[in-house]
N, C-alpha and C positions, 0 to 999 in steps of 0.2 A: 230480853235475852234469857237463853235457860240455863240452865245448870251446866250444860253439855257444851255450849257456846262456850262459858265464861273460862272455863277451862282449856280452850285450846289457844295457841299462839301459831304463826304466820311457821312452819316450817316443813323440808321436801327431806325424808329418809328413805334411802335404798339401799335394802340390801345387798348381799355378797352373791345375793342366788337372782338378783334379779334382771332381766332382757329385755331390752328394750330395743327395737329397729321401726324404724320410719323415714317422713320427709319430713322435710321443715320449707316455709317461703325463705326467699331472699330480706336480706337487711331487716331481722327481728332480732331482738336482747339474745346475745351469747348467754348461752346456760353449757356447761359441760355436758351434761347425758345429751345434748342436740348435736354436740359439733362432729361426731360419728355420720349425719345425716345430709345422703344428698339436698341438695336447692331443686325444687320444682317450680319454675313461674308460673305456671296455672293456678295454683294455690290461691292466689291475689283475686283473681275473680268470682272467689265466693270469700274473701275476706281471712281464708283458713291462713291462719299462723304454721300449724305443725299437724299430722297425723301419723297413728303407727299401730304397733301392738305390741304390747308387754305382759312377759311371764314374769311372776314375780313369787316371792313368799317374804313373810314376817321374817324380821320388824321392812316392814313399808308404809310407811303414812306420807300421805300432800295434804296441806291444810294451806289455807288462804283466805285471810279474814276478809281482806278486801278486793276479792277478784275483778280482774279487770276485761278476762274472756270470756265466755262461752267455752263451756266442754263437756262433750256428749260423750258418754262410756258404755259401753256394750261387752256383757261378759261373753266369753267364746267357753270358758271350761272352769272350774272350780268357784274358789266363791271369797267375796272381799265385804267391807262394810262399807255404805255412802252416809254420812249424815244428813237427814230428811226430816225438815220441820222439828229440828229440835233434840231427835235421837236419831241412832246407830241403827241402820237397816243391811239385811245380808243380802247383797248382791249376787245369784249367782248363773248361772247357765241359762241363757234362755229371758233374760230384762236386762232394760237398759238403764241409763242414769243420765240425764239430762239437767247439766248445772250451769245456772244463770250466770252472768257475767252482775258484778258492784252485788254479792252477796257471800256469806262464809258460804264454802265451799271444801270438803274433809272426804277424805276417802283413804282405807290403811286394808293390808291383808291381814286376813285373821290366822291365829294362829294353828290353825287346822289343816292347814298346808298350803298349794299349790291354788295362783289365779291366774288367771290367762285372762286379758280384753283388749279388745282396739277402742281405739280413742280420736279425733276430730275435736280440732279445737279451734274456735273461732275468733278473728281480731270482734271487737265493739265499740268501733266509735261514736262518739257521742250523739252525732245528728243521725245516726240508722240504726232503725228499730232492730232488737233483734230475731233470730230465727224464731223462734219460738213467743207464745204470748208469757211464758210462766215468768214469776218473779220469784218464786224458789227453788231450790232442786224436788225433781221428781224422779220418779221411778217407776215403769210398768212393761210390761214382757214386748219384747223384744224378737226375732229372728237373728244373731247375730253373722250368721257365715255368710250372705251373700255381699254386706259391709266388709268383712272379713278380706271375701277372695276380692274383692276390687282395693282396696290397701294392699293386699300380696300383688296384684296385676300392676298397680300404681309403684309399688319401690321394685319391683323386675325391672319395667323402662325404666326408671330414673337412674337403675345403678348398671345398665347395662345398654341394651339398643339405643334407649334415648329418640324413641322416633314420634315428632311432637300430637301427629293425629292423636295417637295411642293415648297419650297422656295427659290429652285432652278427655277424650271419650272417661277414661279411668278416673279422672277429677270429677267428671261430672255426673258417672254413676255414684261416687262417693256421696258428694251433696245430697244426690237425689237420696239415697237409702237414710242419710242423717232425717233429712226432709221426712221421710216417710212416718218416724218418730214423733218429730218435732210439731209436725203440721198436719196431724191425721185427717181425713175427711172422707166420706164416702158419697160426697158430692162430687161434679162433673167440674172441670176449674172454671170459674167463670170467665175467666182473660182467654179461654184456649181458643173461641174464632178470632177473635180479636189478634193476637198474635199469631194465627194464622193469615190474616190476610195482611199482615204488614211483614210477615215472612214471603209471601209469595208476592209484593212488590215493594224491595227494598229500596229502589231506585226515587222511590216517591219523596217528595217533600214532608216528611213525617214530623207535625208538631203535637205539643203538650194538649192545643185547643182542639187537632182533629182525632187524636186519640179518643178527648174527650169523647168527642160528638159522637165518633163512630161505634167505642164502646157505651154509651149511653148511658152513663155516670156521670155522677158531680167529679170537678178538678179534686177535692178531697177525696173522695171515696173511691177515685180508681189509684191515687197515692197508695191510700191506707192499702186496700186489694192488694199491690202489686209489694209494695213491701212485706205482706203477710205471709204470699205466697211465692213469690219470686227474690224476697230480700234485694230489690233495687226499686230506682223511682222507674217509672215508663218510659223516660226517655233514656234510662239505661239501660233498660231494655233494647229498646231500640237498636242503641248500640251493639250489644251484644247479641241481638241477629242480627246485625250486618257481620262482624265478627265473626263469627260462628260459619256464613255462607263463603267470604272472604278466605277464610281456612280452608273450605272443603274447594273452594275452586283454585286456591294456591295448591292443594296436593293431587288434582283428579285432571287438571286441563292444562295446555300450555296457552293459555290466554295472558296476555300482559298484566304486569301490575295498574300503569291504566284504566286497561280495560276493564280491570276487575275491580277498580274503584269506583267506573263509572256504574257499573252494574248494581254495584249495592248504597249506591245515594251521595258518593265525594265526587264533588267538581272537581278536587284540588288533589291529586295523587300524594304530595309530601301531606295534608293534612291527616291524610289516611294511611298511612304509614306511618307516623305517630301515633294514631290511635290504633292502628294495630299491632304495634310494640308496646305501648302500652298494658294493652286489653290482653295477648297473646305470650309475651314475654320475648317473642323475636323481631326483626323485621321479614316483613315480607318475602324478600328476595334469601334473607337467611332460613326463612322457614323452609322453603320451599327447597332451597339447597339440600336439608338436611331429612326434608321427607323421601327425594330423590337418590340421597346417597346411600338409603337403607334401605332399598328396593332390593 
Protein backbone atom coordinates (compact mmCIF):
# COMPACT_ATOMS: atom_id res chain seq x y z
CA UNK A 1 0.00 0.00 0.00
CA UNK A 2 1.55 3.65 -0.77
CA UNK A 3 1.81 6.62 1.12
CA UNK A 4 -1.19 8.03 -0.93
CA UNK A 5 -3.45 4.92 0.07
CA UNK A 6 -2.70 4.83 3.79
CA UNK A 7 -3.87 8.26 4.05
CA UNK A 8 -7.09 8.15 2.83
CA UNK A 9 -10.42 6.79 4.65
CA UNK A 10 -13.99 5.65 3.09
CA UNK A 11 -15.70 9.25 2.72
CA UNK A 12 -18.18 11.30 -0.10
CA UNK A 13 -17.86 15.54 0.16
CA UNK A 14 -20.01 17.87 -1.81
CA UNK A 15 -19.70 20.91 -2.14
CA UNK A 16 -22.26 23.98 -2.03
CA UNK A 17 -21.40 24.56 -5.88
CA UNK A 18 -21.91 21.17 -6.85
CA UNK A 19 -24.89 19.53 -9.67
CA UNK A 20 -25.59 16.66 -9.95
CA UNK A 21 -28.73 15.07 -12.26
CA UNK A 22 -29.13 11.63 -13.46
CA UNK A 23 -30.95 8.11 -13.17
CA UNK A 24 -30.68 5.78 -10.69
CA UNK A 25 -32.23 1.64 -11.04
CA UNK A 26 -35.04 0.71 -8.99
CA UNK A 27 -34.48 -0.84 -5.19
CA UNK A 28 -30.51 0.17 -4.82
CA UNK A 29 -29.12 1.72 -1.24
CA UNK A 30 -30.93 5.24 -0.63
CA UNK A 31 -27.96 7.84 -0.65
CA UNK A 32 -29.41 11.40 -0.46
CA UNK A 33 -27.72 13.17 -3.79
CA UNK A 34 -29.82 9.93 -5.77
CA UNK A 35 -33.31 10.44 -4.24
CA UNK A 36 -33.72 13.65 -6.65
CA UNK A 37 -33.42 10.75 -9.46
CA UNK A 38 -35.87 9.28 -11.62
CA UNK A 39 -36.16 5.13 -11.67
CA UNK A 40 -35.32 3.86 -15.17
CA UNK A 41 -35.75 -0.15 -15.36
CA UNK A 42 -33.64 -0.62 -18.26
CA UNK A 43 -30.69 0.09 -16.20
CA UNK A 44 -31.00 -3.58 -14.78
CA UNK A 45 -29.90 -5.07 -18.02
CA UNK A 46 -26.46 -4.02 -18.18
CA UNK A 47 -26.34 -4.33 -14.42
CA UNK A 48 -26.02 -0.15 -14.18
CA UNK A 49 -26.93 1.06 -10.51
CA UNK A 50 -27.04 4.93 -11.46
CA UNK A 51 -25.73 7.36 -14.31
CA UNK A 52 -25.60 11.17 -14.55
CA UNK A 53 -23.34 14.24 -14.87
CA UNK A 54 -21.93 16.39 -12.34
CA UNK A 55 -20.64 19.94 -12.16
CA UNK A 56 -18.80 20.39 -9.37
CA UNK A 57 -15.80 22.52 -7.75
CA UNK A 58 -13.68 22.15 -4.43
CA UNK A 59 -13.78 20.84 -1.68
CA UNK A 60 -15.34 17.56 -3.65
CA UNK A 61 -13.77 14.22 -2.78
CA UNK A 62 -15.38 10.34 -3.11
CA UNK A 63 -13.03 7.82 -1.77
CA UNK A 64 -13.95 4.22 -1.25
CA UNK A 65 -11.51 1.97 0.16
CA UNK A 66 -13.51 -0.91 -0.67
CA UNK A 67 -15.60 -0.52 -3.65
CA UNK A 68 -18.08 -2.70 -4.33
CA UNK A 69 -19.00 -1.19 -8.18
CA UNK A 70 -17.54 -0.37 -11.19
CA UNK A 71 -17.35 3.37 -12.23
CA UNK A 72 -16.48 4.71 -15.40
CA UNK A 73 -15.88 8.77 -15.51
CA UNK A 74 -15.46 10.84 -18.49
CA UNK A 75 -14.56 14.42 -18.14
CA UNK A 76 -16.86 16.78 -20.42
CA UNK A 77 -15.05 20.23 -19.24
CA UNK A 78 -12.54 21.38 -16.75
CA UNK A 79 -10.29 19.08 -14.81
CA UNK A 80 -10.46 16.90 -11.40
CA UNK A 81 -7.79 14.34 -9.91
CA UNK A 82 -8.51 10.16 -10.00
CA UNK A 83 -6.02 8.24 -7.94
CA UNK A 84 -4.04 5.75 -10.31
CA UNK A 85 -1.65 3.19 -9.16
CA UNK A 86 -0.80 4.81 -6.10
CA UNK A 87 -0.94 8.68 -7.03
CA UNK A 88 -3.09 11.76 -7.87
CA UNK A 89 -3.58 12.14 -11.66
CA UNK A 90 -5.51 15.25 -13.48
CA UNK A 91 -8.40 14.35 -15.11
CA UNK A 92 -9.35 16.63 -17.64
CA UNK A 93 -11.24 17.23 -20.98
CA UNK A 94 -10.93 14.80 -23.40
CA UNK A 95 -9.90 11.05 -20.86
CA UNK A 96 -11.73 8.97 -19.03
CA UNK A 97 -11.34 7.13 -15.73
CA UNK A 98 -12.27 3.73 -15.49
CA UNK A 99 -12.42 2.25 -11.68
CA UNK A 100 -12.61 -1.34 -10.94
CA UNK A 101 -15.09 -2.44 -8.55
CA UNK A 102 -13.34 -4.47 -4.67
CA UNK A 103 -10.29 -1.81 -5.18
CA UNK A 104 -9.50 1.99 -3.46
CA UNK A 105 -11.09 4.05 -5.59
CA UNK A 106 -10.62 8.35 -4.90
CA UNK A 107 -11.35 10.94 -7.06
CA UNK A 108 -11.77 15.12 -5.56
CA UNK A 109 -12.00 18.52 -7.69
CA UNK A 110 -8.95 20.44 -7.73
CA UNK A 111 -8.81 23.58 -6.49
CA UNK A 112 -8.37 25.39 -9.85
CA UNK A 113 -12.02 25.60 -10.22
CA UNK A 114 -14.69 24.21 -12.30
CA UNK A 115 -15.30 20.02 -13.27
CA UNK A 116 -17.83 18.91 -15.30
CA UNK A 117 -18.18 14.71 -16.15
CA UNK A 118 -20.72 12.00 -16.62
CA UNK A 119 -20.47 9.03 -14.91
CA UNK A 120 -21.87 5.15 -15.40
CA UNK A 121 -21.85 2.99 -12.64
CA UNK A 122 -21.97 -0.49 -12.59
CA UNK A 123 -23.60 -3.27 -9.98
CA UNK A 124 -20.67 -6.54 -9.66
CA UNK A 125 -21.79 -9.33 -8.57
CA UNK A 126 -19.80 -11.74 -7.60
CA UNK A 127 -20.17 -14.75 -10.18
CA UNK A 128 -19.98 -11.95 -13.36
CA UNK A 129 -16.93 -11.03 -14.71
CA UNK A 130 -16.70 -7.55 -14.94
CA UNK A 131 -16.79 -4.99 -18.02
CA UNK A 132 -13.62 -4.31 -18.20
CA UNK A 133 -10.30 -6.78 -17.75
CA UNK A 134 -8.53 -4.05 -15.48
CA UNK A 135 -7.99 -4.80 -11.79
CA UNK A 136 -7.00 -1.06 -11.28
CA UNK A 137 -8.16 2.29 -12.15
CA UNK A 138 -7.08 3.56 -15.34
CA UNK A 139 -7.09 6.38 -17.39
CA UNK A 140 -6.74 7.32 -21.27
CA UNK A 141 -8.41 9.83 -23.68
CA UNK A 142 -11.58 9.45 -24.16
CA UNK A 143 -14.36 11.29 -26.54
CA UNK A 144 -16.72 12.37 -23.91
CA UNK A 145 -19.94 14.16 -25.65
CA UNK A 146 -21.45 11.50 -27.59
CA UNK A 147 -21.78 9.41 -23.68
CA UNK A 148 -22.69 12.85 -22.78
CA UNK A 149 -25.65 13.55 -25.19
CA UNK A 150 -27.11 9.80 -24.73
CA UNK A 151 -27.28 10.57 -20.58
CA UNK A 152 -28.95 13.96 -21.66
CA UNK A 153 -31.37 11.87 -24.34
CA UNK A 154 -31.77 9.11 -21.33
CA UNK A 155 -32.93 11.53 -18.20
CA UNK A 156 -35.34 13.80 -21.07
CA UNK A 157 -37.53 10.47 -21.31
CA UNK A 158 -37.22 9.49 -17.84
CA UNK A 159 -38.24 12.80 -16.49
CA UNK A 160 -40.60 13.57 -19.13
CA UNK A 161 -42.34 11.48 -22.34
CA UNK A 162 -41.23 8.19 -20.59
CA UNK A 163 -41.69 6.43 -23.95
CA UNK A 164 -40.11 2.86 -23.14
CA UNK A 165 -38.47 2.26 -27.04
CA UNK A 166 -36.70 5.49 -26.38
CA UNK A 167 -35.31 4.41 -23.24
CA UNK A 168 -34.22 1.53 -24.33
CA UNK A 169 -32.38 2.57 -27.37
CA UNK A 170 -30.69 5.46 -24.95
CA UNK A 171 -29.66 2.62 -22.22
CA UNK A 172 -28.02 0.89 -24.76
CA UNK A 173 -26.20 3.48 -26.55
CA UNK A 174 -25.03 4.34 -23.14
CA UNK A 175 -23.37 0.85 -22.59
CA UNK A 176 -22.28 0.69 -25.86
CA UNK A 177 -19.97 4.12 -25.64
CA UNK A 178 -19.01 2.95 -21.77
CA UNK A 179 -18.02 -0.42 -23.85
CA UNK A 180 -16.17 1.46 -26.38
CA UNK A 181 -13.64 2.55 -23.26
CA UNK A 182 -13.69 -0.45 -21.45
CA UNK A 183 -13.43 -3.16 -24.29
CA UNK A 184 -11.39 -1.51 -27.13
CA UNK A 185 -10.57 -3.57 -30.06
CA UNK A 186 -10.01 -3.07 -33.65
CA UNK A 187 -11.08 -6.50 -34.28
CA UNK A 188 -14.27 -7.56 -36.02
CA UNK A 189 -16.54 -9.15 -32.81
CA UNK A 190 -16.11 -12.54 -33.06
CA UNK A 191 -19.87 -13.64 -31.77
CA UNK A 192 -21.36 -11.14 -34.51
CA UNK A 193 -22.51 -14.23 -37.25
CA UNK A 194 -23.23 -16.16 -34.43
CA UNK A 195 -25.57 -13.81 -32.96
CA UNK A 196 -26.82 -13.11 -36.10
CA UNK A 197 -28.09 -16.04 -37.04
CA UNK A 198 -29.78 -16.78 -33.73
CA UNK A 199 -31.21 -13.13 -34.12
CA UNK A 200 -32.78 -14.14 -37.30
CA UNK A 201 -34.25 -17.45 -35.94
CA UNK A 202 -35.36 -16.77 -32.56
CA UNK A 203 -38.11 -19.36 -32.57
CA UNK A 204 -35.49 -22.16 -32.58
CA UNK A 205 -34.75 -24.45 -29.81
CA UNK A 206 -31.42 -22.43 -28.84
CA UNK A 207 -29.11 -24.42 -26.34
CA UNK A 208 -25.74 -23.93 -24.52
CA UNK A 209 -24.45 -27.19 -26.70
CA UNK A 210 -25.70 -25.81 -30.09
CA UNK A 211 -24.42 -22.50 -29.54
CA UNK A 212 -21.32 -24.26 -28.93
CA UNK A 213 -21.26 -26.20 -31.96
CA UNK A 214 -22.35 -23.55 -34.18
CA UNK A 215 -20.09 -20.95 -32.99
CA UNK A 216 -17.11 -23.33 -33.02
CA UNK A 217 -15.66 -22.91 -29.61
CA UNK A 218 -15.16 -24.83 -26.47
CA UNK A 219 -18.24 -24.50 -23.76
CA UNK A 220 -15.39 -22.32 -21.83
CA UNK A 221 -14.26 -20.09 -24.45
CA UNK A 222 -17.42 -18.97 -25.81
CA UNK A 223 -18.43 -18.18 -21.89
CA UNK A 224 -15.14 -16.35 -21.43
CA UNK A 225 -15.96 -14.43 -25.15
CA UNK A 226 -19.28 -13.43 -24.36
CA UNK A 227 -18.70 -12.21 -20.98
CA UNK A 228 -15.83 -10.02 -22.26
CA UNK A 229 -17.66 -8.72 -24.85
CA UNK A 230 -21.20 -8.76 -24.13
CA UNK A 231 -20.94 -8.96 -20.15
CA UNK A 232 -23.65 -11.98 -20.15
CA UNK A 233 -23.31 -15.87 -20.26
CA UNK A 234 -24.86 -17.11 -24.16
CA UNK A 235 -27.73 -17.99 -23.04
CA UNK A 236 -28.36 -14.47 -21.76
CA UNK A 237 -27.89 -13.62 -24.67
CA UNK A 238 -30.21 -15.45 -26.01
CA UNK A 239 -32.58 -14.04 -23.95
CA UNK A 240 -31.93 -10.74 -24.62
CA UNK A 241 -32.63 -11.06 -28.43
CA UNK A 242 -35.47 -12.54 -27.91
CA UNK A 243 -36.24 -9.46 -25.74
CA UNK A 244 -34.95 -6.93 -27.68
CA UNK A 245 -37.27 -8.48 -31.03
CA UNK A 246 -40.34 -8.97 -28.40
CA UNK A 247 -40.11 -5.07 -27.74
CA UNK A 248 -39.72 -4.01 -31.20
CA UNK A 249 -42.87 -6.23 -32.28
CA UNK A 250 -44.78 -5.05 -29.14
CA UNK A 251 -44.36 -1.31 -30.45
CA UNK A 252 -44.32 -1.76 -34.57
CA UNK A 253 -47.28 -4.45 -35.09
CA UNK A 254 -50.68 -5.39 -33.60
CA UNK A 255 -49.87 -8.93 -33.46
CA UNK A 256 -50.84 -10.67 -30.06
CA UNK A 257 -48.89 -11.32 -27.12
CA UNK A 258 -49.18 -15.00 -28.15
CA UNK A 259 -48.27 -14.66 -31.18
CA UNK A 260 -45.38 -12.76 -30.45
CA UNK A 261 -44.18 -15.36 -27.94
CA UNK A 262 -44.53 -17.90 -30.25
CA UNK A 263 -42.27 -15.96 -32.73
CA UNK A 264 -39.24 -15.53 -30.58
CA UNK A 265 -39.07 -19.32 -28.95
CA UNK A 266 -41.96 -19.31 -25.60
CA UNK A 267 -44.41 -22.09 -25.88
CA UNK A 268 -45.73 -20.72 -22.84
CA UNK A 269 -47.01 -17.04 -23.15
CA UNK A 270 -47.29 -16.36 -19.10
CA UNK A 271 -43.50 -17.84 -19.11
CA UNK A 272 -42.59 -14.97 -21.40
CA UNK A 273 -44.26 -12.43 -19.90
CA UNK A 274 -42.30 -12.86 -16.88
CA UNK A 275 -39.22 -12.75 -18.59
CA UNK A 276 -40.23 -9.88 -20.31
CA UNK A 277 -41.02 -7.90 -17.22
CA UNK A 278 -38.23 -9.11 -15.89
CA UNK A 279 -35.69 -8.31 -18.72
CA UNK A 280 -37.73 -5.04 -19.81
CA UNK A 281 -39.03 -3.58 -16.54
CA UNK A 282 -42.78 -3.74 -17.90
CA UNK A 283 -45.29 -6.33 -18.88
CA UNK A 284 -46.02 -6.68 -22.14
CA UNK A 285 -49.38 -5.54 -22.61
CA UNK A 286 -48.16 -2.47 -20.29
CA UNK A 287 -45.40 -1.77 -22.55
CA UNK A 288 -47.20 -1.73 -25.44
CA UNK A 289 -50.04 0.51 -23.86
CA UNK A 290 -47.54 3.04 -23.01
CA UNK A 291 -45.62 3.00 -26.51
CA UNK A 292 -49.13 3.68 -27.97
CA UNK A 293 -50.26 6.30 -25.80
CA UNK A 294 -47.25 8.66 -26.70
CA UNK A 295 -47.83 8.34 -30.35
Amino acid sequence: MTGSEKELADVTILGPRTRMRGVRAANIESRPWLEGFPVCQTLHQYQMVHLGIEETNAPMRIVRTKQTTTYFLACIGGEGRVLIDGRWRICREGYACLLPAHTLNAFEATPKGHWEFCWVCYQRPTKQRPIANATTPVMARYDPLPLRSAILGLMYECNGPAQPTLIQEWTDLIHAYVLRFAQPSDQPDQLRLLWERVAANLADKWSLTRLVSEAGYSNEHLRRLCQRQLGRSPMHQVTYLRMRRAAELLATSEQTIESISLEIGYQNPFVFSNTFTKWIGWRPSEYRRKKFNKV
